[in-house]
N, C-alpha and C positions, 0 to 999 in steps of 0.2 A: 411680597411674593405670594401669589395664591397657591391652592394646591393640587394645581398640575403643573404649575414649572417647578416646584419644588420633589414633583416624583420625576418630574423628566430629570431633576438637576441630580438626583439622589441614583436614577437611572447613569447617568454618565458617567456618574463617578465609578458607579461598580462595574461597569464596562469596563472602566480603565486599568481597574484596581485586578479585576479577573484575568484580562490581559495579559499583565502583567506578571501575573503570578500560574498563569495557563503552563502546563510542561510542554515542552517541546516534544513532536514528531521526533522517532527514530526511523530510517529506513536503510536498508542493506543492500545495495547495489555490487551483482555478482557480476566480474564483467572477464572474459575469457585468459586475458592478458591485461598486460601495464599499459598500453597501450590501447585500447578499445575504449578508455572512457573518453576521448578527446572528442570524437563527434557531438557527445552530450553536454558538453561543457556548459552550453548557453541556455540548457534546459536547467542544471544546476544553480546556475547564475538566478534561475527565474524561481528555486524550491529553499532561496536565501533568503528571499524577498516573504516569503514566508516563516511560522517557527516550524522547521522542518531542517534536522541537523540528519546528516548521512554517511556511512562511511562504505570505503569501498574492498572487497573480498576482488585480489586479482590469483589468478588462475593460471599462472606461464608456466606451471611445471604438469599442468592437470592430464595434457596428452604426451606425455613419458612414464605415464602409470602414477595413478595415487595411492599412496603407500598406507596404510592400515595403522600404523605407528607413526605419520605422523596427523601436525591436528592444527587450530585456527585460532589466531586469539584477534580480538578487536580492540585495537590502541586507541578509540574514543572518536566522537564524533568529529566531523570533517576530516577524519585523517584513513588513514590506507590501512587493512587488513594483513597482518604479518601472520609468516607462518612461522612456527614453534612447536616445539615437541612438547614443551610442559602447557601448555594453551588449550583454548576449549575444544573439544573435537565439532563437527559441521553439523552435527546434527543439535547440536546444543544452539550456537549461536540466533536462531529466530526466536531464543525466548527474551533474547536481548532487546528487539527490535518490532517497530507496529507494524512492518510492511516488509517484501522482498522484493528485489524487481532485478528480475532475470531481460536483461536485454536481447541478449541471444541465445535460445536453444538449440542444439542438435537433436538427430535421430537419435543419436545410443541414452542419453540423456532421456527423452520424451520415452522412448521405449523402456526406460526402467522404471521412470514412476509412472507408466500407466499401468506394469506387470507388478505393481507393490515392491520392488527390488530397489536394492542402494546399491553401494560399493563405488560412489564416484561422489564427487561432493555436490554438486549442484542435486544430483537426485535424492542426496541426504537431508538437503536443506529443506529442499521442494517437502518432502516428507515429514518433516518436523513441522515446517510452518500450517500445511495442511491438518495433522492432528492437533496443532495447539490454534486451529481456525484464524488464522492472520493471512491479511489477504495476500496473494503472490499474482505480481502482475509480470509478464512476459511481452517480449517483442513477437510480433504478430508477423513480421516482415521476416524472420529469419530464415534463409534459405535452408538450413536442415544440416548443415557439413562444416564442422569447424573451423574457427579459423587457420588455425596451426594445420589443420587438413589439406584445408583450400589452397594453402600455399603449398606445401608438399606435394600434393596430387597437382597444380596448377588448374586447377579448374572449380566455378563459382559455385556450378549449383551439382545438384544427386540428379542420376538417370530417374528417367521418367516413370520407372516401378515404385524406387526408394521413395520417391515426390510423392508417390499417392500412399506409400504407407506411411511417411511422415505426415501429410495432412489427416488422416484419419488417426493418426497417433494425437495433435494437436485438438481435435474434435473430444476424443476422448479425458483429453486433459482439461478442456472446458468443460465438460460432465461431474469433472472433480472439483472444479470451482475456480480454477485458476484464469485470472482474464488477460485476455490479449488484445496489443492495442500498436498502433504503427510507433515504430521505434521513434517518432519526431514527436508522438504527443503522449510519449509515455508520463511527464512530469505534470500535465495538465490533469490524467487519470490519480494520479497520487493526491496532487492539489484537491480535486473533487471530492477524492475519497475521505479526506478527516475533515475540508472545512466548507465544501457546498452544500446546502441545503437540498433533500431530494424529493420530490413529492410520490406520495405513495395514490393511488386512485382509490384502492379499495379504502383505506382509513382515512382519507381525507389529505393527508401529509404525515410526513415524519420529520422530526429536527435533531437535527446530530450534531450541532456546533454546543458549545459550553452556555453563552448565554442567550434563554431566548428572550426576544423582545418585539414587540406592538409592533415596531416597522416589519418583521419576517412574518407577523401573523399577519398581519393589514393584507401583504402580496401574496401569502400560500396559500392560508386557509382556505378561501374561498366559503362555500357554504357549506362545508363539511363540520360536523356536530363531535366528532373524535381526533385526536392529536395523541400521538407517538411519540416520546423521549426516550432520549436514554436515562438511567438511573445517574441522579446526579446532577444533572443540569440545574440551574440556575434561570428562577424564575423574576425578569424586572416585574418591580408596582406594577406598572402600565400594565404591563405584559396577562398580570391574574386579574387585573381589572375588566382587560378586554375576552379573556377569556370567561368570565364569568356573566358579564354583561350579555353573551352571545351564546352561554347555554354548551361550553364546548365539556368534553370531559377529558378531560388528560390521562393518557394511560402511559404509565414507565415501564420500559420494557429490560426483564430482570426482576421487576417487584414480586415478590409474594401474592398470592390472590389476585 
């Protein structure tokens, strides 16, 4: 065995080995009611298939008023969000978790975390996750008026005033960082976000997965002289062979100097 099947082979192993020992994704899916995850079921199905464990915060009491006293605790991943008075309150819970993904928002909702106000839990959360910077992805389709609303009033969408202060409320909320995406490819956004590689223009690329390797630099790179890591990554042979070979500098982003 010469020695380059021997880094390729030394290559594979540690792929496999890092894999396996990779933590899994946490993500929190707020959803209005017990009943509103079932459309997503099969996006689910497809964030299994990855290491990506999630649990779900439901909401059936949130329009009869949220009470101050009480609070949320998280019974562990793949399982359902109970409420409980001795449990964490809502703004605690996104330190638990790498992502939020709000399927549907309202107007009252969008109107409090754009005005910096809580007092409802989804704008408590939104709020936490934003100061402790974890990404909050939201459904981009949502027509602005709750569920529990919609049924009570019987009607789908807001008059055509509320429409436009909702959407400039939703504008405003993408200002704050939060990204919107259609409710049917919300789990494809999540997937992207921890494990696609994305190319940057100005630095050349950047790589955000765990381990980098000679196949992701072969296709990204291209002919850009700088690369972007995160602190921590994990460099194959191959991988600083090729970099070196080709003059790149690596910059870790987080490092010192």
């Amino acid at each position: 065995m010469d020695k380059g099947q021997l880094q390729k082979l030394v290559e594979r192993i540690t792929r496999e080995l890092i894999e396996q020992e990779t933590p899994r994704i946490k993500v929190l899916f707020v959803f209005c009611d017990s009943s509103a995850h079932e459309p997503f079921v099969d996006q689910l199905m497809v964030l299994k298939k990855h290491p990506i464990d999630y649990d779900f915060l439901l909401l059936d009491g949130e329009t009869s008023g949220w009470l101050g006293g009480s609070y949320i605790q998280a019974t562990g991943a793949g399982q359902v969000v109970a409420a409980d008075e001795y449990a964490k309150a809502p703004i605690e819970l996104p330190k638990d978790y790498d992502a939020i993904v709000i399927p549907e928002i309202d107007l009252d909702n969008a109107a409090r975390v754009c005005h910096g106000l809580k007092g409802s839990v989804k704008s408590e959360i939104i709020f936490a996750a934003l100061v402790l910077q974890k990404p909050v992805i939201v459904g981009g389709d949502s027509p602005g008026i709750k569920r529990a609303d919609r049924c009570t009033l019987k009607t789908l969408d807001l008059p055509l005033p509320l429409k436009k202060r909702f959407e400039s409320y939703k504008q405003e909320l993408t200002n704050l960082g939060i990204r919107f995406f259609k409710q049917s490819y919300m789990h494809k956004e999540i997937i992207s976000l921890f494990f696609q590689e994305k190319k940057d223009q100005q630095s050349g690329g950047t790589f955000i997965g765990k381990v980098l390797t000679v196949e992701w630099l072969a296709g990204n790179l291209g002919i850009s002289k700088t690369l972007n890591i995160r602190k921590g990554t994990i460099l194959t042979p191959l991988a600083k062979d090729f970099l070196k070979e080709k003059g790149v500098k690596v910059i870790e982003e987080g490092a010192d100097g």
